[in-house]
C-alpha positions, 0 to 999 in steps of 0.5 A: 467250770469243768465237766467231770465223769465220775465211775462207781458204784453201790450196793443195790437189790440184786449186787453192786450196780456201777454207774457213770455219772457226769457233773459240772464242778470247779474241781475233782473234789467238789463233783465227788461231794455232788456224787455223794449228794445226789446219790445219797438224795435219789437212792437213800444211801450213806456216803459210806455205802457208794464206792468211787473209783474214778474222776476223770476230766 
């Protein structure tokens, strides 16, 4: 398995907060989904509500 950066962000208290995120996965669309995962599961948020802008190797 690769380790994939992952840059976004999500709307939090005082504005957008950006993150970077990195995550072992087998391939780009996989680490999106464990993103969307762990965010959705430690911050309480909708797939909907977190902004990807970048997958990088």
């Amino acid at each position: 398995m690769s380790t994939y950066t992952v840059r976004g962000s999500f709307p939090a208290r005082d504005g957008p907060q950006q993150f970077e995120k990195e995550v072992e996965a087998p391939n780009e669309n996989v680490a999106e989904e464990r993103v969307y995962s762990d965010f959705g599961s430690q911050h309480n948020l909708k797939r909907t509500q977190i902004t990807i802008e970048e997958v990088a190797a």
